[in-house]
ZATI-273446 format. One record per residue (C-alpha): x, y, z; residue in one letter. Coordinates in nm, 3 decimals. Last residue first. Layout:
N
atom c1 X; c2 Y; c3 Z; rest A
...
***
This chain:
106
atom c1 -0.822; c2 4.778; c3 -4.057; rest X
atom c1 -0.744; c2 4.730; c3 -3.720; rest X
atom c1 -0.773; c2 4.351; c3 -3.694; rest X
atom c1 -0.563; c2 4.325; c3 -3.970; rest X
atom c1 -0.314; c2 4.607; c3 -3.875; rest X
atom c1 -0.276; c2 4.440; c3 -3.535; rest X
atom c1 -0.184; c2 4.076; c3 -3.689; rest X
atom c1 0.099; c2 4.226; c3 -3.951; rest X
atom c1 0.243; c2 4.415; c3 -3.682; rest X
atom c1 0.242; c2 4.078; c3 -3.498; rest X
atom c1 0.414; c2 3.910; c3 -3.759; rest X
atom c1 0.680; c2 4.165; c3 -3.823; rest X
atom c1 0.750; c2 4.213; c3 -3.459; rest X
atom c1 0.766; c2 3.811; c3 -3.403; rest X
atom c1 0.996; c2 3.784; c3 -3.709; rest X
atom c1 1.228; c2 4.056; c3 -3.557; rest X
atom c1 1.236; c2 3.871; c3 -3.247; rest X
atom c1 1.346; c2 3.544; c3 -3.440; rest X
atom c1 1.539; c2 3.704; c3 -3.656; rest X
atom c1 1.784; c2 3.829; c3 -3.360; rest X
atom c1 1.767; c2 3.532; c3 -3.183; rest X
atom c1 1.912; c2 3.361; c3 -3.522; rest X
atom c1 2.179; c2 3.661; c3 -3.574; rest X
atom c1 2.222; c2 3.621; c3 -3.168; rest X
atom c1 2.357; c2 3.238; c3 -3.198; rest X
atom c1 2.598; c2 3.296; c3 -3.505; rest X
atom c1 2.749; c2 3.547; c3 -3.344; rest X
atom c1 2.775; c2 3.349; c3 -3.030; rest X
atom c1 2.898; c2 3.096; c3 -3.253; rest X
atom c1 3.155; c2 3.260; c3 -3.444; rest X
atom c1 3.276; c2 3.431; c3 -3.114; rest X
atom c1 3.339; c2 3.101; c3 -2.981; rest X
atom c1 3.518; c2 2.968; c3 -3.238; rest X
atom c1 3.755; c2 3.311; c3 -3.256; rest X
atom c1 3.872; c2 3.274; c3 -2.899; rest X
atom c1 4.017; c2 2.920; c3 -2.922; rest X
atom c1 4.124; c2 3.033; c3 -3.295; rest X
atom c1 4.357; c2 3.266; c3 -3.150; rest X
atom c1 4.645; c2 3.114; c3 -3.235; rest X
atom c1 4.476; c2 2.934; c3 -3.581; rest X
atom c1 4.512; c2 3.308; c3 -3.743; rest X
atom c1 4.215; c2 3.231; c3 -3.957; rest X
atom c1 4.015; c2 3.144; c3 -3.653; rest X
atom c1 4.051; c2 3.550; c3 -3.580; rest X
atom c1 3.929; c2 3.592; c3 -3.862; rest X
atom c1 3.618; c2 3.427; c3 -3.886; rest X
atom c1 3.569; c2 3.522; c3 -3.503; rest X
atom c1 3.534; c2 3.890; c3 -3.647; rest X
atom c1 3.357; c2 3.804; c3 -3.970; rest X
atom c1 3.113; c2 3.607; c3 -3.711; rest X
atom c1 3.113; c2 3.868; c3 -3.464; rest X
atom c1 3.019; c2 4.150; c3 -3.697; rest X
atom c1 2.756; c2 3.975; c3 -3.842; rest X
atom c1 2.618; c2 3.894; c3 -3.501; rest X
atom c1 2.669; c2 4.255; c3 -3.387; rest X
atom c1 2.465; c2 4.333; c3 -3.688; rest X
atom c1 2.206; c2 4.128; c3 -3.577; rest X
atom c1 2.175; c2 4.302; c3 -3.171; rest X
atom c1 2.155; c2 4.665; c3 -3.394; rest X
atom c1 1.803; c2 4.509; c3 -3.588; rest X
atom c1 1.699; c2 4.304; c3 -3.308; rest X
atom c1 1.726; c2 4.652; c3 -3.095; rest X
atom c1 1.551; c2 4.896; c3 -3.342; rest X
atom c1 1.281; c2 4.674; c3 -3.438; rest X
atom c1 1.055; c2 4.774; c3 -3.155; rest X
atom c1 1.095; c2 5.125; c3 -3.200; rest X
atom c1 1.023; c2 5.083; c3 -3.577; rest X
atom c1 0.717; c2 4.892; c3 -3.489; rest X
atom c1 0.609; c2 5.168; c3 -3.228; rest X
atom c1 0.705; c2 5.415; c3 -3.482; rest X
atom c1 0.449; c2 5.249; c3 -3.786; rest X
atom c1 0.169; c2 5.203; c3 -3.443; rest X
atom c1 0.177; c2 5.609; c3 -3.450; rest X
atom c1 0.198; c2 5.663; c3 -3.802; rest X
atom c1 -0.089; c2 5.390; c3 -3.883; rest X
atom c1 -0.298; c2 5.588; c3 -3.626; rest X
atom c1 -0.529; c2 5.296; c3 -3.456; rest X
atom c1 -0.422; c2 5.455; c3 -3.121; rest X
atom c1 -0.445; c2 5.335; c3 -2.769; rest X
atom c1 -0.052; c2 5.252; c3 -2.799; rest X
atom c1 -0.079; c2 4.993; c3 -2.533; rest X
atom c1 -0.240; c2 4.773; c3 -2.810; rest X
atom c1 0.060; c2 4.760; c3 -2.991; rest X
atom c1 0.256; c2 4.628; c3 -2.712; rest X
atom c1 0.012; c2 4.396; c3 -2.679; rest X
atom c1 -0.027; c2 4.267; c3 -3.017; rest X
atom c1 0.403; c2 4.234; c3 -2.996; rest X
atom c1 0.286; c2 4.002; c3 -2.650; rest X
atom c1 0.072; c2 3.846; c3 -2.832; rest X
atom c1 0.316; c2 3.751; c3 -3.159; rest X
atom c1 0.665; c2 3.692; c3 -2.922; rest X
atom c1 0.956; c2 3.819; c3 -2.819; rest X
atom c1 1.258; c2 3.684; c3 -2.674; rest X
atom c1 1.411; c2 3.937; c3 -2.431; rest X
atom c1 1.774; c2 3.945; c3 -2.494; rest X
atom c1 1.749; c2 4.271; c3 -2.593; rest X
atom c1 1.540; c2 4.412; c3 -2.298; rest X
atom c1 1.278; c2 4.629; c3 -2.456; rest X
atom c1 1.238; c2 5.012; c3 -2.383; rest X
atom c1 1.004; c2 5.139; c3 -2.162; rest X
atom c1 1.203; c2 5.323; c3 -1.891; rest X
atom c1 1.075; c2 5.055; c3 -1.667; rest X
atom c1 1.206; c2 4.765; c3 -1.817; rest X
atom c1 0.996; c2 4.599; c3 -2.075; rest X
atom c1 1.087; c2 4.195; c3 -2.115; rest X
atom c1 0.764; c2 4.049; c3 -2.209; rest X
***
């Protein structure tokens, strides 16, 4: 799943429904505060890791603009461009399986 031992989830971990189910599971609550946090702890990382995309493609955008450094700037774009879609992905898995839990919960 990608949990190191401190708990928190490697950000290049791809995520996925179960193991989000799981996570939530670990809880041992049915509190909607408690499993709200975990979500919120979850998203935290895809959340940060897509702004960095944003930031790379304006950032790579630019520097393409300049044509010079354009052989560092296409890269960027697409690594940006790369981690926005990783990051939705993860985020999509968190969303989904909060949505599973709190069906099977309610």
């Amino acid at each position: 799943m990608g949990l190191v031992p401190d708990g928190n989830v490697n950000p290049f971990a791809r995520l996925t429904r179960q193991g989000v189910v799981g996570m939530f599971k670990s809880t041992g609550s049915r509190d909607p505060d408690v499993l709200f946090a975990t979500k919120e702890h979850l998203l935290a990382q895809p959340k940060q890791m897509k702004l960095l995309g944003v930031v790379l493609l304006v950032g790579g955008a630019f520097l393409t603009i300049t044509f010079i450094l354009a052989i560092a700037g296409v890269p960027f774009m697409i690594f940006g461009w790369w981690l926005r879609r990783f990051a939705n992905g993860n985020i999509n898995a968190v969303e989904a399986g909060y949505a599973d839990y709190m069906a099977v919960a309610a």
